[in-house]
C-alpha positions as CSV (number, residue, x, y, z in Angstrom):
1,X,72.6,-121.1,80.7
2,X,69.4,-118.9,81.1
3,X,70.4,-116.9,78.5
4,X,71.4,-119.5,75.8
5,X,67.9,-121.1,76.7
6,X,65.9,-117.6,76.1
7,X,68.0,-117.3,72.6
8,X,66.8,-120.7,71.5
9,X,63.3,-119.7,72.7
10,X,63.5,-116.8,70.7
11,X,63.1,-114.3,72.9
12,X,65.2,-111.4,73.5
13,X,67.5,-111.8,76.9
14,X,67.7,-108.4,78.6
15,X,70.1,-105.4,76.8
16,X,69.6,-107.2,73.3
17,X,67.0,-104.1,72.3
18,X,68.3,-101.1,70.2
19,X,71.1,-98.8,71.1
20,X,72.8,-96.2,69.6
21,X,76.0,-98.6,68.5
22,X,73.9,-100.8,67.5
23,X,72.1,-99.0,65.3
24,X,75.2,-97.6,64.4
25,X,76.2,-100.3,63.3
26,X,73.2,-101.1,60.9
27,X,73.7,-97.9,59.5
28,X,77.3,-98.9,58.7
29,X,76.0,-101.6,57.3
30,X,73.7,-100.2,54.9
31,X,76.4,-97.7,54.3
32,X,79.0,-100.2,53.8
33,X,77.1,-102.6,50.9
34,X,76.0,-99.6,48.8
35,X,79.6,-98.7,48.8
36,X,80.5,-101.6,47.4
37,X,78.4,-101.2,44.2
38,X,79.8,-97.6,44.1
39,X,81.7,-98.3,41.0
40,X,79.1,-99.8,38.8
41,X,76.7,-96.5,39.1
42,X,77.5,-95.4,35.7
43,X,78.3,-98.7,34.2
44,X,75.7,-99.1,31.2
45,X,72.7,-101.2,30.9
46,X,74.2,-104.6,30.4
47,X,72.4,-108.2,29.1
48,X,68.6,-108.6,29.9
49,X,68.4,-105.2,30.8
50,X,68.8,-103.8,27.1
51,X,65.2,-105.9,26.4
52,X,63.8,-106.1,29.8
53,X,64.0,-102.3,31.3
54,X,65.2,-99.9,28.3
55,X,63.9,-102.0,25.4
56,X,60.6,-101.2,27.0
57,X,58.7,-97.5,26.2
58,X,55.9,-98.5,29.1
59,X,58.8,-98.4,31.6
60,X,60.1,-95.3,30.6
61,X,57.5,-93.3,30.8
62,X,56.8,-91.8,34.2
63,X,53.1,-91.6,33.5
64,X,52.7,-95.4,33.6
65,X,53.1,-95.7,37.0
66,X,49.6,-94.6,38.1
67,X,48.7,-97.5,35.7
68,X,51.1,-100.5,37.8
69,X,49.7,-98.7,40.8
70,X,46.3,-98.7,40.2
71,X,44.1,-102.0,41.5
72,X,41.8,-102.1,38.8
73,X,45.4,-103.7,37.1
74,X,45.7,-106.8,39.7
75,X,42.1,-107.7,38.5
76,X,42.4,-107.4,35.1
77,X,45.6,-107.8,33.2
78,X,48.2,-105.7,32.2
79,X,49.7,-106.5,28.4
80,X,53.3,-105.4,29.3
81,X,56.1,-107.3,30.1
82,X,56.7,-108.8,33.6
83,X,53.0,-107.5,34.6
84,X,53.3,-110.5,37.0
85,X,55.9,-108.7,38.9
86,X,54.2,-105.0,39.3
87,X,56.1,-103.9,42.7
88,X,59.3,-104.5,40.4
89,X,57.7,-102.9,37.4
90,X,57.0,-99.6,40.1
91,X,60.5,-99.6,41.2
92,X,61.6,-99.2,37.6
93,X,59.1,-96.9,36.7
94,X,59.7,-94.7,40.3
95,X,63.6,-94.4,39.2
96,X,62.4,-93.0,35.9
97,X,60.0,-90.4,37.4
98,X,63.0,-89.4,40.0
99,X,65.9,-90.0,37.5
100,X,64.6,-89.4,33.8
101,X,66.6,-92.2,32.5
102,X,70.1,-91.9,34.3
103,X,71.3,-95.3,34.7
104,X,72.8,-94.2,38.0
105,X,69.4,-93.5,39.4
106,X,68.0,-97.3,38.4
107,X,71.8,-98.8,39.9
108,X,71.6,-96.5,43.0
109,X,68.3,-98.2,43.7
110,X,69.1,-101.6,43.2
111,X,72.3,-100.7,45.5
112,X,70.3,-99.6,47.9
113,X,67.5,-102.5,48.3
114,X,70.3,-105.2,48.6
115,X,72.0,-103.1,51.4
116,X,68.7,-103.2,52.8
117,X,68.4,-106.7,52.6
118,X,72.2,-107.2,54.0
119,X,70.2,-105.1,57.5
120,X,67.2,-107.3,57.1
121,X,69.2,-110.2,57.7
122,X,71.4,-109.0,60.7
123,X,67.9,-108.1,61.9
124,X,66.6,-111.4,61.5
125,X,69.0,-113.2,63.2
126,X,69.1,-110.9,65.8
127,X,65.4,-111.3,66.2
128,X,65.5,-115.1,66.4
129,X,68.1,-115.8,68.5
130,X,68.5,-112.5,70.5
131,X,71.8,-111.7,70.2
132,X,73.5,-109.0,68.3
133,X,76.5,-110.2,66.9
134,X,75.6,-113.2,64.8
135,X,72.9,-111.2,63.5
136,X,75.3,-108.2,62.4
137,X,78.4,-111.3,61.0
138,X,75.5,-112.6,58.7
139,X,74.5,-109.3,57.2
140,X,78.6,-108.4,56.9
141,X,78.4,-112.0,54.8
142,X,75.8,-110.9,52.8
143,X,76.1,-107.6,51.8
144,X,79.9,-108.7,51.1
145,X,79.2,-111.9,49.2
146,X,80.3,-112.1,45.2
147,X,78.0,-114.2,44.1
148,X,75.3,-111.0,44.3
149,X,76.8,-109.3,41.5
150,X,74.4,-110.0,38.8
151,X,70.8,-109.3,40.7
152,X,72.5,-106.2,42.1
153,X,74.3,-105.1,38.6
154,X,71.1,-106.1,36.4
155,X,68.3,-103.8,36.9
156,X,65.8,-106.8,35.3
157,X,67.0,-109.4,38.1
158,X,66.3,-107.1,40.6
159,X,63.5,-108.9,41.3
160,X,65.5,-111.2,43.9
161,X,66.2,-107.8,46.4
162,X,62.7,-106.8,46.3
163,X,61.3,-110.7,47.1
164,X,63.7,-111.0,50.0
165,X,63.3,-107.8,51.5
166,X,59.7,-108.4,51.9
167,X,60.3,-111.8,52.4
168,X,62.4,-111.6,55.6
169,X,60.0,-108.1,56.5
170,X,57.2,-111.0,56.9
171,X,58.5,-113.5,58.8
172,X,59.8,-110.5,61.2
173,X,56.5,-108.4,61.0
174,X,54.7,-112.1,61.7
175,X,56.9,-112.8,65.1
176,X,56.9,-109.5,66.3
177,X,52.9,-109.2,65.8
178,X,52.4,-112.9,67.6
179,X,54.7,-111.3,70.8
180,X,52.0,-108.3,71.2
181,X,48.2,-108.2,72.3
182,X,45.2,-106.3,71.3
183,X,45.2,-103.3,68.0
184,X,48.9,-103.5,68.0
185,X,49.2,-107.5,67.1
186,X,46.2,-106.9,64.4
187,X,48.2,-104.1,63.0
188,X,51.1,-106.0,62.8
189,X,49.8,-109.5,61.7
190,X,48.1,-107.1,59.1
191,X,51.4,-105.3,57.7
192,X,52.7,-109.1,57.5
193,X,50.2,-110.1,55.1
194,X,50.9,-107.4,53.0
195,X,54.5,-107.6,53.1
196,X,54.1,-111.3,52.0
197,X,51.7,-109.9,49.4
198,X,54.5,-107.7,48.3
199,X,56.9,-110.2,48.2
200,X,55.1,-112.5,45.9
201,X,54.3,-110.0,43.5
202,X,58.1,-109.2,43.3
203,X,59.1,-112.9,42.1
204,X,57.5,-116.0,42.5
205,X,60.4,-117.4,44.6
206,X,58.4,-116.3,47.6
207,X,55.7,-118.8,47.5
208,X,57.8,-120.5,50.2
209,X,56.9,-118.1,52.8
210,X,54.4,-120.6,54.6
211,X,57.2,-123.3,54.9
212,X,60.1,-120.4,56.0
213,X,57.1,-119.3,58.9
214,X,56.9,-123.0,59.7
215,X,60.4,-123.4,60.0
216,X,61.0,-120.0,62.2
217,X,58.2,-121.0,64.6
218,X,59.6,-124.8,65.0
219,X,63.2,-123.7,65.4
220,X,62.3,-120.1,67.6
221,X,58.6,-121.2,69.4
222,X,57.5,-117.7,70.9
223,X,57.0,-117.1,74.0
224,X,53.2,-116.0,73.0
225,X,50.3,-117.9,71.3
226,X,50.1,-121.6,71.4
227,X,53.0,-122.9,69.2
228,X,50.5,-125.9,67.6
229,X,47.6,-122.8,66.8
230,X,50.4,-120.1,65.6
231,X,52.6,-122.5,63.6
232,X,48.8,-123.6,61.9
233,X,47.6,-120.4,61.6
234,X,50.8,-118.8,59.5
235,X,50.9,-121.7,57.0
236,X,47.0,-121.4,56.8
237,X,47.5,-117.4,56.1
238,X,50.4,-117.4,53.9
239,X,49.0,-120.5,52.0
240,X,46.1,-118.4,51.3
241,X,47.8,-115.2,49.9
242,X,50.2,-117.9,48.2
243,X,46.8,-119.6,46.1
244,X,45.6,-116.1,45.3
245,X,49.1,-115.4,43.9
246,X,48.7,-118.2,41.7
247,X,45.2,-116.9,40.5
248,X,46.8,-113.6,39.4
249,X,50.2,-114.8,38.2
250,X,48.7,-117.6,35.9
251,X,46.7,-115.4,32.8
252,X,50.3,-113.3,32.8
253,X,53.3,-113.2,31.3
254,X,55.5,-116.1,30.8
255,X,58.1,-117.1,28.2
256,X,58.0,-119.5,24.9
257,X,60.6,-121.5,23.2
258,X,60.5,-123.1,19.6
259,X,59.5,-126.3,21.5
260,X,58.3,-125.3,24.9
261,X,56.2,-123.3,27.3
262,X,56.7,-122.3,31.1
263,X,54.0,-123.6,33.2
264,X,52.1,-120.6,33.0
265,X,52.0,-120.1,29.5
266,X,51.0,-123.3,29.0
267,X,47.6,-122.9,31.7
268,X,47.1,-119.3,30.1
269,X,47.2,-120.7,25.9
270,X,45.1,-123.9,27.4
271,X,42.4,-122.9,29.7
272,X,40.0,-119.7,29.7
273,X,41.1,-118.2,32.5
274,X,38.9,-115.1,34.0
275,X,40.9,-111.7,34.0
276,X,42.3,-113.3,30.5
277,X,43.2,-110.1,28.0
278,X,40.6,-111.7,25.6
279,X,38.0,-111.5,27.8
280,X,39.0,-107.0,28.8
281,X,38.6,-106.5,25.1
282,X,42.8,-105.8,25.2
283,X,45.0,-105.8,22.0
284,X,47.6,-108.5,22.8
285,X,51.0,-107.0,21.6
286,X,52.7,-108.7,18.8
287,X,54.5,-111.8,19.4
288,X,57.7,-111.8,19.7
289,X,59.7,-114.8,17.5
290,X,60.0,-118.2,19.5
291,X,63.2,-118.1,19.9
292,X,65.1,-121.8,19.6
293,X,65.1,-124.1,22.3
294,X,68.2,-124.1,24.4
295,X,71.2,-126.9,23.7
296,X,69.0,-128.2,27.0
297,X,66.0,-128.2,26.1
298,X,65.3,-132.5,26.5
299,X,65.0,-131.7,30.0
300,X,61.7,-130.6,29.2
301,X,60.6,-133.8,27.8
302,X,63.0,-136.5,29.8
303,X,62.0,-136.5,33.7
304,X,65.4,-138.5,34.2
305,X,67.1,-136.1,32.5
306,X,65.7,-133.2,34.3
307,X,66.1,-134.9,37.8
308,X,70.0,-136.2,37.0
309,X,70.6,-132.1,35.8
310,X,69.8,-130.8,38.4
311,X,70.6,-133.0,40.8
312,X,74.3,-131.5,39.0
313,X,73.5,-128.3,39.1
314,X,72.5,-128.3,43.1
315,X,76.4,-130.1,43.0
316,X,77.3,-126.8,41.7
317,X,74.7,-124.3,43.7
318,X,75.9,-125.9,47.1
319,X,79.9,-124.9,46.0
320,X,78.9,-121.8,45.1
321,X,76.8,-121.1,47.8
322,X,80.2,-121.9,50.5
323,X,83.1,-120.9,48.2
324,X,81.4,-118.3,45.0
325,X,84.4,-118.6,42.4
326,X,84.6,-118.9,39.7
327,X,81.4,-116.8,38.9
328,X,80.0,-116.4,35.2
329,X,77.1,-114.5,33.5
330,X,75.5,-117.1,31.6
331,X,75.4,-120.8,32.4
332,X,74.6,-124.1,29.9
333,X,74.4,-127.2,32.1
334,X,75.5,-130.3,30.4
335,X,72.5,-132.6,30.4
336,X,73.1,-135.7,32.4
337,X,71.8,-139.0,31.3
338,X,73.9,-141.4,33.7
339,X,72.7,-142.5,37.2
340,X,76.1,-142.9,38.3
341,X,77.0,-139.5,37.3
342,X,79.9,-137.9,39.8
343,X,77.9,-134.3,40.0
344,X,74.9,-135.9,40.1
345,X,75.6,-138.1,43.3
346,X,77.5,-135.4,44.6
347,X,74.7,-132.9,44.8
348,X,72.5,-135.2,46.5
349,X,74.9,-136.0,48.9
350,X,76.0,-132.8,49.2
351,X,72.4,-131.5,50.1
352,X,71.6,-134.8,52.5
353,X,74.7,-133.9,54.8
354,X,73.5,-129.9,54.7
355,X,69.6,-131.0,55.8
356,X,71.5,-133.7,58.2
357,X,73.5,-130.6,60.0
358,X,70.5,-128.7,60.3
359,X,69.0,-131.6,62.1
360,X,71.9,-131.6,64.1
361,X,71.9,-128.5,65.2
362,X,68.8,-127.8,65.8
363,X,68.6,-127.5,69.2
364,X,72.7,-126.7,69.8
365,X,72.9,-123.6,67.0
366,X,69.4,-123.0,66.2
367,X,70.0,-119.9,64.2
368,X,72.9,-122.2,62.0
369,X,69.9,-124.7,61.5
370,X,67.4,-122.3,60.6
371,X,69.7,-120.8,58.0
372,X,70.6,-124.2,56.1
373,X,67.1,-125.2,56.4
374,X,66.5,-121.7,54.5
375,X,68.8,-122.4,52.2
376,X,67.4,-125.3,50.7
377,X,63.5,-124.3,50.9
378,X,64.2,-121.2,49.0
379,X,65.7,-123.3,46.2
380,X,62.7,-125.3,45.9
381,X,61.1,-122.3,43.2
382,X,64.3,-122.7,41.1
383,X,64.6,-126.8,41.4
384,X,62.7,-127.4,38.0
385,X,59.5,-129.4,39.8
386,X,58.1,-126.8,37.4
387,X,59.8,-126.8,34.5
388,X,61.8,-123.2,34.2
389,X,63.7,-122.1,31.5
390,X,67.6,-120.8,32.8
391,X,68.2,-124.0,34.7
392,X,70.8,-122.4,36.3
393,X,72.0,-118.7,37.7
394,X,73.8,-116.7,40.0
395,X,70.5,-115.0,40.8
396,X,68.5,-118.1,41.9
397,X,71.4,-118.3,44.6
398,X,70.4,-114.7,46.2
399,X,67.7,-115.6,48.4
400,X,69.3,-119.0,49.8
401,X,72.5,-117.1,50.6
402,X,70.6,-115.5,53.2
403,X,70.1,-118.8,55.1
404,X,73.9,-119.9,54.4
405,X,75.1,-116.7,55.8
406,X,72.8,-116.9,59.0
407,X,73.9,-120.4,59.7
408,X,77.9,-118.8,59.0
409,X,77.3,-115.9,61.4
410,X,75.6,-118.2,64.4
411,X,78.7,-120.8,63.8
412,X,81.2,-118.0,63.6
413,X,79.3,-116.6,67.0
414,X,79.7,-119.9,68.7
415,X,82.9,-120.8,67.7
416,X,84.3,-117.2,68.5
């Protein structure tokens, strides 16, 4: 019993720190999910990456990383492609410097953040709850899961591993900080901040890091630092970094249809912001053609039709998410007009019974709770509030697969 309490405290019971078969066993781990990708290495450069990575000269050119590197270029803006996402734009242009252009080099990589993430997540449950083993069954889930594939396979997607990485990095650099005193909790609160920096300038997906520390601190209070002042304090930090994301990421790139404009092409082409290219004195680069709006584009225009799609489309992310087949590269939601739709209804139900088990079990399986209640907040970014254009992907589904594969390994723990 006094253990089981100290693992829902979220502190470590005695023996749960390293050892050799433990870290064995991460290694394994790591081991064990870039073997798995072992096949693809030479596979060539498949759909976005042919315009994204190897349709670009900037990324190819081992020079240019000095430039993504350099700070004067998160102040002023850099007219390339993706410059909103420059730690993914370095890890390109860091496999050309190492590889030359072999499209085993860029693969390896990708490989090898994902099996990083797939440790990162036995890590984190391990961290919360104190145990080893659900901790170690999650990553096994994750590294193993299909429904990867395309954010591993496609270099341009690998976006999602970096954003999780530092994602989780945070929240474990954040609880491990708050559980020390003096230099060594200011060092760590301090490597937090710039992991969650690093995180957001992967993909904008992380700008739910305040409500994932909020959640973490609620489910695992620790056992240092007023809960009330700590769970305040990390939504007040992360907020912060969060609205200074926003400032950078609005004057840069986006994407245009015949018909429509992401949010932040639509702020950037409607208000003077500072940092604009104008205002550097930089030549724009030519424009590429609109291209047509997508068969569904009306959910731009119709807010019923946008909620009622993806209100479908969560139907389909929550079956995915628990059984991933059938799989596919590209995906064109049918647009839903009816109220009384089956998918639509089901999703919502769907979702309402997966927040109701996390209520459930919050206090009985924690870590399970935490992990469904991660699953959903990470698909906030990708639930069309903000209107994005791919309403639905395999690679939206990487981040909240994390949470359902915490919540598997702590049921799979306590039903063992």
């Amino acid at each position: 019993m006094a253990a089981a309490a100290r693992a829902r405290a979220g502190s470590a019971p005695a023996g749960s720190g390293p050892s050799a078969a433990r870290v064995a066993a991460l290694l394994a781990l790591f081991v064990g999910a870039v073997a798995l990708y072992a096949s693809t290495l030479k596979d060539p450069p498949v759909w976005d990456d042919h315009t994204f990575v190897f349709g670009q000269p900037f990324l190819l050119d081992c020079r240019n990383l000095s430039k993504v590197l350099s700070p004067l270029d998160y102040v002023r803006v850099l007219p390339e492609r993706n410059s909103a996402r420059p730690v993914w734009q370095a890890s390109i242009l860091a496999d050309t410097c190492l590889g030359g252009g072999d499209i085993r080099v860029y693969r390896l990589t990708s490989a090898y953040w994902h099996a990083l993430g797939a440790v990162l997540v036995a890590a984190l449950g391990w961290a919360l709850t104190g145990s080893f083993a659900p901790g170690l069954a999650a990553g096994i889930l994750f590294a193993a899961d299909p429904l990867h594939t395309e954010p591993v396979d496609i270099l341009t997607f690998r976006t999602d591993l970096l954003a999780l990485a530092f994602m989780i990095g945070t929240i474990l650099l954040w609880r491990e900080g708050w559980a020390r005193a003096g230099r060594r909790r200011a060092a760590l609160l301090a490597a937090a901040a710039l992991a969650a920096a690093l995180a957001l300038l992967s993909k904008e997906t992380a700008v739910v890091l305040p409500l994932l520390l909020l959640l973490s601190d609620a489910l695992f209070p620790p056992p240092a630092a007023p809960a009330r002042a700590r769970r305040w304090g990390s939504f007040a930090v992360c907020s912060a970094l969060v609205l200074g994301y926003l400032v950078f990421r609005a004057p840069r790139s986006g994407y245009v249809t015949a018909g429509h404009s992401d949010f932040f092409s639509e702020v950037r082409e409607t208000v003077p912001l500072p940092g604009s290219r104008a205002q550097q004195g930089f030549v724009r680069p030519p424009e590429l053609p609109r291209p047509q709006d997508p068969p569904w584009s009306r959910v731009y225009r119709d807010p019923a039709a946008r909620f009622l799609t993806m209100s479908r489309v969560f139907a389909s992310y929550l079956r995915l998410l628990v059984w991933p087949h059938p799989l596919q590269g590209d995906y064109a939601p049918r647009v839903v007009d009816s109220w009384t739709d089956p998918g639509a209804l089901a999703g919502w139900l769907g979702w309402l019974a997966v927040l109701a088990a996390a209520w459930l079990l919050r206090r009985r399986a924690p870590l399970a709770s935490f992990g469904l209640g991660w699953a959903a907040i990470t698909l906030l970014p990708v639930s069309n509030l903000i209107a994005i254009y791919n309403l639905q992907a395999d690679r939206y589904l990487y981040a909240p697969s994390a949470g359902v594969c915490l919540a598997a390994g702590a049921l799979l723990w306590a039903w063992g």
